[in-house]
C-alpha positions in Angstrom: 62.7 -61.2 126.6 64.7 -64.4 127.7 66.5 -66.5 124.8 67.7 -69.8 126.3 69.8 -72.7 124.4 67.2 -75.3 122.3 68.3 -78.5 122.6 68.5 -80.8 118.9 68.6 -84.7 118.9 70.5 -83.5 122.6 72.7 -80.8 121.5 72.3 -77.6 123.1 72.5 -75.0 120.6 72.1 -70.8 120.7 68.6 -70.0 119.6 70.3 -67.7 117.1 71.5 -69.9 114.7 68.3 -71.8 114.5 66.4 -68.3 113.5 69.4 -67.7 111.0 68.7 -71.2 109.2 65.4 -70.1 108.9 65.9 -66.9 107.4 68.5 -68.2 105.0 65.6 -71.1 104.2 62.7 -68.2 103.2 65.8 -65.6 101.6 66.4 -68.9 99.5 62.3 -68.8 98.5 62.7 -65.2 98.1 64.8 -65.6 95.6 63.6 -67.9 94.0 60.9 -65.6 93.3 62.7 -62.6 93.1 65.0 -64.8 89.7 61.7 -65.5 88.0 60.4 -62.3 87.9 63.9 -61.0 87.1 64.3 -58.4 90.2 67.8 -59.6 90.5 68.5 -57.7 86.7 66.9 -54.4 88.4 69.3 -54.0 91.3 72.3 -52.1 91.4 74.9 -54.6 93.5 72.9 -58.1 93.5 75.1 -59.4 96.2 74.9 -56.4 98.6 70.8 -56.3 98.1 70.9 -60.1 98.6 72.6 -59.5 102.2 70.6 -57.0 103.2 67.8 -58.6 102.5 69.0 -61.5 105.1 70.0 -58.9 107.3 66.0 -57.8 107.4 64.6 -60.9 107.4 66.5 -62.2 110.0 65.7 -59.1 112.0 62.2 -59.5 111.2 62.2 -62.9 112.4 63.9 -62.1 116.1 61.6 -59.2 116.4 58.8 -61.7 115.9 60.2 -64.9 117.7 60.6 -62.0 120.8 57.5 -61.0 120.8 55.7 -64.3 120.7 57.4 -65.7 123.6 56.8 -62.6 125.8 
């Protein structure tokens, strides 16, 4: 599994923070659907289940990007 830099309007940027804005982008959509179905009322610490819930999309999203490009 090789990560290299991906380069944006000719900026060479760590493929990392790319996979993070797209984790934050479908955390924000989970969310969204999380509020309107009031799960965010049923949690203990809403900004510690928030975070990990980045935490495993994010990780969800490496583990895929990794697998696709080997």
């Amino acid at each position: 599994m090789s990560f290299s830099e991906i380069d944006v309007f000719g900026v060479y940027v760590a493929p990392i923070s790319l996979l993070m804005a797209v984790a934050w982008l479908v955390l924000v959509l989970v969310r969204r659907v999380a509020d309107r179905f009031g799960l965010s009322r049923q949690v203990w610490h809403p900004p510690l289940f928030w975070i990990a819930s980045y935490m495993i999309v994010l990780s969800a999203i490496v583990l895929l990007v990794a697998k696709v490009r080997s």
